[in-house]
C-alpha positions as CSV (number, residue, x, y, z in Angstrom):
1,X,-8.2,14.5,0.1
2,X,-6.5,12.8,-2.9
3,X,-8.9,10.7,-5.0
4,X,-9.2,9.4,-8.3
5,X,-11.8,7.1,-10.1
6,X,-9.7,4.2,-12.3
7,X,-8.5,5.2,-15.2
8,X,-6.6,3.5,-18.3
9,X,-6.1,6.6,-20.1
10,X,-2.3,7.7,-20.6
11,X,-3.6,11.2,-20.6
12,X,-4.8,10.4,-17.0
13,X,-1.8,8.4,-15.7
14,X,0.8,11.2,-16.8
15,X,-1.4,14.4,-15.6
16,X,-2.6,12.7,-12.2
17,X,1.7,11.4,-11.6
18,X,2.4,14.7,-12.4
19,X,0.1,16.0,-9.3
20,X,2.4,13.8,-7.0
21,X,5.9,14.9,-8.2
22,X,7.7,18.5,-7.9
23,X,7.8,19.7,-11.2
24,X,11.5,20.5,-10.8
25,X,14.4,19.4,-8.0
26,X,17.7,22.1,-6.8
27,X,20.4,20.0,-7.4
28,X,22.5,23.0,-6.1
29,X,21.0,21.7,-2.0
30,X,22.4,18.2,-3.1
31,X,26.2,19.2,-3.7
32,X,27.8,18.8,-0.7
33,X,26.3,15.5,-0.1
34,X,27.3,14.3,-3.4
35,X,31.0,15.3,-2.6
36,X,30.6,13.2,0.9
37,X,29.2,9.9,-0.9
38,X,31.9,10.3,-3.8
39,X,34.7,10.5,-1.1
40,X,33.1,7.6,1.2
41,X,32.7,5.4,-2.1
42,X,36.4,6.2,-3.6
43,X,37.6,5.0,-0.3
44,X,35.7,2.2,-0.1
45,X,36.4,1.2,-3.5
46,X,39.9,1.3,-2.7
47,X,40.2,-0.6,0.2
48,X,37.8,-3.1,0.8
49,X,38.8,-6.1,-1.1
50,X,36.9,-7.8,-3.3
51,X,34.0,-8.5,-4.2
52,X,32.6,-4.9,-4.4
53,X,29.0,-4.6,-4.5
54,X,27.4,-5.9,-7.9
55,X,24.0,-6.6,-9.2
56,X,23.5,-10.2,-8.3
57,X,25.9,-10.4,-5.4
58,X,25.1,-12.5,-2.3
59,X,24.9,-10.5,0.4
60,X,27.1,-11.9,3.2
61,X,27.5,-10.8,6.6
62,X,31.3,-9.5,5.9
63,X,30.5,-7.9,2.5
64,X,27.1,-6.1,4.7
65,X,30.3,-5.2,7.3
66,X,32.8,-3.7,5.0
67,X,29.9,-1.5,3.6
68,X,28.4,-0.2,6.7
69,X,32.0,0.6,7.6
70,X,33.1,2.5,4.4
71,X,29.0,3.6,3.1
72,X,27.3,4.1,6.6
73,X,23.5,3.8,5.2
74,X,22.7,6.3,7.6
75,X,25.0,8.9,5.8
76,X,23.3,7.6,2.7
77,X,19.8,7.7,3.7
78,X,20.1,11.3,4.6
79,X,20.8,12.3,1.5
80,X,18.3,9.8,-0.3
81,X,15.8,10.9,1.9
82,X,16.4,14.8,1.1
83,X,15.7,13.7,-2.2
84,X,11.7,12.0,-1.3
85,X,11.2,15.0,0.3
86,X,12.1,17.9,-2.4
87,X,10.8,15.1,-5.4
88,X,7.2,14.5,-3.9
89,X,4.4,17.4,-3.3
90,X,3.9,15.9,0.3
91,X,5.3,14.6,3.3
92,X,7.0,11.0,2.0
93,X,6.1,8.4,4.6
94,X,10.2,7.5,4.7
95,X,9.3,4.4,6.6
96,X,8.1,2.7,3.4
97,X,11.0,3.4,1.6
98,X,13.7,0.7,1.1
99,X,16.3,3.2,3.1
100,X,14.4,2.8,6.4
101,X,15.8,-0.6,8.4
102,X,18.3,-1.3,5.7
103,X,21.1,-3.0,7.2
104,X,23.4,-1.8,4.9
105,X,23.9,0.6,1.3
106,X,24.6,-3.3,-0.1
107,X,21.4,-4.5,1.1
108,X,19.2,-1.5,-0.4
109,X,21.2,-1.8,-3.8
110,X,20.6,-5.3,-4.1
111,X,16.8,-4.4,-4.0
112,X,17.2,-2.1,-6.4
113,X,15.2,-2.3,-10.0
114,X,18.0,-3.4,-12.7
115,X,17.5,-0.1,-14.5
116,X,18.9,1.4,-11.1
117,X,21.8,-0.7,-10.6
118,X,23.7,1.3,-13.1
119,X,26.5,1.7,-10.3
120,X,27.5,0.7,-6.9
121,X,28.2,4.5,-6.1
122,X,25.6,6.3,-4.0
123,X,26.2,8.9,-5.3
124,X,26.1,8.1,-9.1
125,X,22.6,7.2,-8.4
126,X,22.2,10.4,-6.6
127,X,23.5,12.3,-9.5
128,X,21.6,10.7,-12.0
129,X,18.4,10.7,-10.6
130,X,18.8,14.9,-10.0
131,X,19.6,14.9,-13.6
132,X,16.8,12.5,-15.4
133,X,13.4,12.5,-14.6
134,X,12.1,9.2,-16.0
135,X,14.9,7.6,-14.1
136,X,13.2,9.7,-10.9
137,X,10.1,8.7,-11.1
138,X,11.2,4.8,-11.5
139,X,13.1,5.2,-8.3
140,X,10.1,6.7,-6.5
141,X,7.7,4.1,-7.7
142,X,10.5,1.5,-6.5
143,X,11.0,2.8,-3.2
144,X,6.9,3.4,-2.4
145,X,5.6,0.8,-4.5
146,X,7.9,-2.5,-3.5
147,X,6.2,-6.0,-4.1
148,X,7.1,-7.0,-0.8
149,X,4.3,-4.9,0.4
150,X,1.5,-6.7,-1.4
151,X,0.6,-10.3,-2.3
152,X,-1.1,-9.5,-5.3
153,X,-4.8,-10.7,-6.1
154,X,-6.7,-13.4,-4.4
155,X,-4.8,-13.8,-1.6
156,X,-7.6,-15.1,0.8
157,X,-9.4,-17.5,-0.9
158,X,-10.7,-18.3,2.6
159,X,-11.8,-14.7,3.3
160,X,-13.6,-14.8,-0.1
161,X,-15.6,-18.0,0.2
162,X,-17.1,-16.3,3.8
163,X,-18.2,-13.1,1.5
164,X,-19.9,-15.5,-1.0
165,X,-21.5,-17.2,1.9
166,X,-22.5,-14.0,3.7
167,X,-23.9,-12.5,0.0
168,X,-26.0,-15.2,-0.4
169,X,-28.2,-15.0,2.4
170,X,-28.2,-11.4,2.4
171,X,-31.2,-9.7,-0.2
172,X,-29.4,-8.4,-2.7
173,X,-29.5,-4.4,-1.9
174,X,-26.9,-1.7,-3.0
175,X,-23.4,-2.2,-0.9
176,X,-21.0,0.2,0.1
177,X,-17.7,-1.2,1.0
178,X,-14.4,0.0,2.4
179,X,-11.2,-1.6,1.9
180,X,-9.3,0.5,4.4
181,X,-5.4,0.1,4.1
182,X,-6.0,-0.7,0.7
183,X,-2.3,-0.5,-0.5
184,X,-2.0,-1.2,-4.3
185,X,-5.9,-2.1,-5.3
186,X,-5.8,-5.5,-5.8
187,X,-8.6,-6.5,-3.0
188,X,-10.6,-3.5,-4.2
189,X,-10.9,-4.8,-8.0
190,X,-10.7,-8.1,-6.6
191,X,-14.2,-7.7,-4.3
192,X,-15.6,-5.8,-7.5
193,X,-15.3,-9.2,-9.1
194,X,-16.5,-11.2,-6.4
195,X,-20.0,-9.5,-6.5
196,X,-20.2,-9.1,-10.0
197,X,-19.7,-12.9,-10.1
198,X,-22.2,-13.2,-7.0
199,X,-25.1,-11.4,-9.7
200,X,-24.7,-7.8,-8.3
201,X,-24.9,-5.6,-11.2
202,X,-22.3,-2.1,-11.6
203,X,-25.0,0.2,-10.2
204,X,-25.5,-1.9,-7.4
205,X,-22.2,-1.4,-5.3
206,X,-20.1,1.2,-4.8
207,X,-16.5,0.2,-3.1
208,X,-14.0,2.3,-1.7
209,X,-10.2,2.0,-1.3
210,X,-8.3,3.9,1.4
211,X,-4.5,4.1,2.1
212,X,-2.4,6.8,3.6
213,X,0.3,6.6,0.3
214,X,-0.7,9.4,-2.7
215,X,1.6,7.0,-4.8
216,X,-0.4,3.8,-4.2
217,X,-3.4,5.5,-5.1
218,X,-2.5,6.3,-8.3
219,X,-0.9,3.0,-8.8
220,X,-4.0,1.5,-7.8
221,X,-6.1,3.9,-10.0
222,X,-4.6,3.3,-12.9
223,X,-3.2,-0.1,-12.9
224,X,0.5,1.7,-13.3
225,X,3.6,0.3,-11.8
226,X,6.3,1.5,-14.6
227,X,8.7,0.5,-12.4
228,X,8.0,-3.5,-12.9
229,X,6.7,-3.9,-16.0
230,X,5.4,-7.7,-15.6
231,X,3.4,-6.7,-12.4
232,X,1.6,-3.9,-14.6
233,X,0.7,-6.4,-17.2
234,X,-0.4,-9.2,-14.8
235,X,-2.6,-6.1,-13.2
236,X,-4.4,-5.1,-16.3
237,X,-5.1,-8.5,-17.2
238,X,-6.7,-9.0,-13.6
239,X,-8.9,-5.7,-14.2
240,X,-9.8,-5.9,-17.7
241,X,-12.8,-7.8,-17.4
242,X,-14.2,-5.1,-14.8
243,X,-13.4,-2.0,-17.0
244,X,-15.0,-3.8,-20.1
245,X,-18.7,-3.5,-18.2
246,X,-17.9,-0.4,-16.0
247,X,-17.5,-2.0,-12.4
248,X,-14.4,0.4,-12.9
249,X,-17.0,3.2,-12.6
250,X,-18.2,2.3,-9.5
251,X,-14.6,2.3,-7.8
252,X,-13.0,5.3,-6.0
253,X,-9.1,5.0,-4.6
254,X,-8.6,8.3,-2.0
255,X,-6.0,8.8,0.6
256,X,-7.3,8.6,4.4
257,X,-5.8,8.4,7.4
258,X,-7.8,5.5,9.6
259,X,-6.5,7.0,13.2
260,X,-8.8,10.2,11.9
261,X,-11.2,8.5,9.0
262,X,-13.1,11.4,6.4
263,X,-16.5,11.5,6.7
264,X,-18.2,9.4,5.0
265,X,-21.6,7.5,5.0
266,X,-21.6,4.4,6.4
267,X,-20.5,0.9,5.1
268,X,-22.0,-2.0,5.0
269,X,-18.8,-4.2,4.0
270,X,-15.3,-2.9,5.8
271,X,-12.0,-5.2,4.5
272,X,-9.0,-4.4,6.1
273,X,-6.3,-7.0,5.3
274,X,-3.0,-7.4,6.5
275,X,-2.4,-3.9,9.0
276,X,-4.6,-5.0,12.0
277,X,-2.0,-7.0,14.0
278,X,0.8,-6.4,11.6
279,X,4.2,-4.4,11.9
280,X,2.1,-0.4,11.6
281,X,-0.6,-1.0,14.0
282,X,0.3,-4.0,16.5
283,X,-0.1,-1.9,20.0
284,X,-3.1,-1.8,21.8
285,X,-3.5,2.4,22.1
286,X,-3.1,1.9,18.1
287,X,-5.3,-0.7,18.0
288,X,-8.4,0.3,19.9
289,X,-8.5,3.6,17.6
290,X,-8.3,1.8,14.2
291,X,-10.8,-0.7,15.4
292,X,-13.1,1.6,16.8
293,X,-13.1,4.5,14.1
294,X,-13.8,1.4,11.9
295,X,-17.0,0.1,13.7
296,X,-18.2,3.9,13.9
297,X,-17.8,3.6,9.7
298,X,-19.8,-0.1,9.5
299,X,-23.8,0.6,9.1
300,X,-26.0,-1.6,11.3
301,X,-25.9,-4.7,9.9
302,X,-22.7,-4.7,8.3
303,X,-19.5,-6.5,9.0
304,X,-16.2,-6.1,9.3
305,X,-13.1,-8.6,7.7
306,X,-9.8,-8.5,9.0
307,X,-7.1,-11.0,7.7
308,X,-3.0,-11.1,7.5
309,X,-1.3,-13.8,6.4
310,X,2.1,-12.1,5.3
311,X,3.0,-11.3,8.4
312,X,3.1,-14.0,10.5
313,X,5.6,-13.1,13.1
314,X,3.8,-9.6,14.1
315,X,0.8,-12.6,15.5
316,X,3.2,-13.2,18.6
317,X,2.8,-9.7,19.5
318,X,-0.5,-9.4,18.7
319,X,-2.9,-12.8,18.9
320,X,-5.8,-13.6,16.9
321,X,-7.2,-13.7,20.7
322,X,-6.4,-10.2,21.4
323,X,-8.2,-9.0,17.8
324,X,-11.4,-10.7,18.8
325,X,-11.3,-9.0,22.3
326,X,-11.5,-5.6,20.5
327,X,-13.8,-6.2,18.0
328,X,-16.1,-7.3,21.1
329,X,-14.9,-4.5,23.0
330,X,-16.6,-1.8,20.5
331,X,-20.0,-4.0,20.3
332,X,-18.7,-6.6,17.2
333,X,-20.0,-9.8,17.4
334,X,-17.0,-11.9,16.8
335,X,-16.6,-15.3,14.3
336,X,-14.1,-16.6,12.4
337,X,-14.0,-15.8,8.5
338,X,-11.7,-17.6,6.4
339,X,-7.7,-16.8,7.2
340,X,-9.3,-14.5,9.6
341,X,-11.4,-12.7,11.6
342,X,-14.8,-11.3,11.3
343,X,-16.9,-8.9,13.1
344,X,-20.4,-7.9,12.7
345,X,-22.4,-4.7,13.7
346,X,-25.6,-5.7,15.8
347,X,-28.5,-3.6,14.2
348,X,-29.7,-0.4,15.4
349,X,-32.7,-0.5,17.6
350,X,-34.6,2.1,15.2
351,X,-33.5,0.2,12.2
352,X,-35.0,-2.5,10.4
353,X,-33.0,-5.3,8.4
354,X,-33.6,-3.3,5.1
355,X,-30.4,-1.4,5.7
356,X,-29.7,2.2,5.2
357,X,-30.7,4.1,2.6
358,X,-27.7,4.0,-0.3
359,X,-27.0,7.2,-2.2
360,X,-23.5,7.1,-3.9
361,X,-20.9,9.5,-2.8
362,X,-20.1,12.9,-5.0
């Protein structure tokens, strides 16, 4: 399992990016493809009429057309995709990448970083990122690390005032806490604050970030997004507070799958924020195993947070109503909390309302 403790260190961000990435590409595998995209892009250049595709451009539904019919993205994709797969150590999850249910080879270039917006040719981009390996590892960040994905810090204020509530009528004992689907961090370093805020000292909590991306993790660990420069600043600033009296110490980012969870001891705080309900784990088989490998990771006592306010359509398909079902079904007791939903784990018969032991994990 890949896991790292937060780190500042450039020392640590180069050697633990450098785990992640191939430590060299064939660009001979990539030749014939770059001969297809050079052909499909000198033809398209030459007969579409203007405007060609441009950083800035509006993207409208003819200039989308002309594209697809010249640059098919699934052409384009292929190729792009051959590239994740011989530039990363493991399997890319290519759904996360800004190829995957791209209308159009206009639509992903428009979402490009600037530095990658060099050219309108595919296969320019192709070429270049074979060639330069800072370039590589700014297109990778890019395509796994998109803001779109993430609404940065404090995003349930709601969720938040619950845990305050809940902390202050609980004796103050060590917590362990999961924030499963953790994506970049930012609830992770954000609960950290909330308990130091809430009186809990560093040795008193240990908290626990899980996602199934190697990428975030090290985003996450490190505070590193090279590829958007103002995010990484705004990030450091969040955290800085937290490293200055070692709350980064008691942090741990790994990667872990939630349909088959590591072992771990249990937790008394689980957060998982914007995946139950939304567009990866909406259907009920899906569902009922996330939900119950979850409970089976909450100690007696604990409770579990679920909330997802950037994805607001995915509710059609899958009701607050039909949440609080299966948090009943696996023995929850159900209650609102803040934008969300809350669940807590009925004590063991054998247990008393001290909790379980804490030891913190090697």
């Amino acid at each position: 399992m890949f896991s790292l403790s937060p780190s500042l260190e450039r020392g640590d961000v180069s050697a633990n990016l450098g785990r992640l990435l191939s430590p060299e590409i064939d660009a001979d595998r990539f030749r014939s493809a770059l001969r297809r995209l050079q052909d499909r892009f000198r033809i398209y250049a030459s007969t579409c009429p203007a405007p060609l595709i441009a950083p800035g451009l509006i993207v409208s539904p003819e200039i989308r057309h002309q594209s697809e019919i010249y640059l098919p993205i699934a052409e384009i994709a292929a190729a792009f995709n051959r590239l994740y797969r011989a530039a990363l150590v493991y399997p890319p999850i290519l759904s996360s990448t800004p190829f995957h249910n791209a209308l159009s080879w206009v639509d992903v270039f428009a979402g490009l970083p600037p530095r990658l917006q060099f050219s309108s040719n595919p296969a320019l981009l192709l070429e270049r990122l074979l060639s330069e390996r800072d370039l590589l590892e700014e297109f990778l960040l890019a395509s796994f690390l998109p803001r779109r994905f993430y609404g940065g810090f404090r995003r349930y204020p709601g969720q938040s005032a619950y845990l305050r509530h809940w902390l202050g009528e609980q004796p103050q004992k060590p917590l362990r806490c999961l924030d499963a689907a953790c994506g970049s961090g930012e609830d992770c370093f954000g609960l950290a604050g909330l308990l130091c805020e809430e009186g809990y000292v560093a040795e008193k909590m240990w908290i626990e970030g899980w996602t199934l991306e190697p990428l975030e993790v090290w985003a996450a660990a490190h505070g590193s997004f090279p590829h958007d420069v103002r995010r990484e600043a705004h990030f450091r600033m969040e955290i800085s507070q937290l490293f200055q009296h070692g709350y980064n110490a008691r942090v741990r980012f790994s990667c872990a799958d939630l349909t088959i969870p590591p072992p771990a001891e249990p937790f008394d705080l689980i957060l998982c924020n914007g995946l139950l309900g939304g567009p990866i784990v909406n259907q009920a088989p899906s569902l009922e195993l996330v939900i119950g490998n979850l409970t089976g990771l909450l100690a007696s006592g604990g409770i579990l947070l679920a909330a997802d306010s950037f994805h607001g359509g995915w509710k059609q398909k899958c009701p607050q109503q039909m949440l609080r079902a299966l948090f009943e079904a696996y023995g929850l007791r159900a209650f609102e909390a803040g934008e969300g939903l809350g669940g807590s784990k009925p004590y063991a018969q054998a247990s008393s309302c001290s909790g379980h032991a804490y030891s913190e994990p090697r």
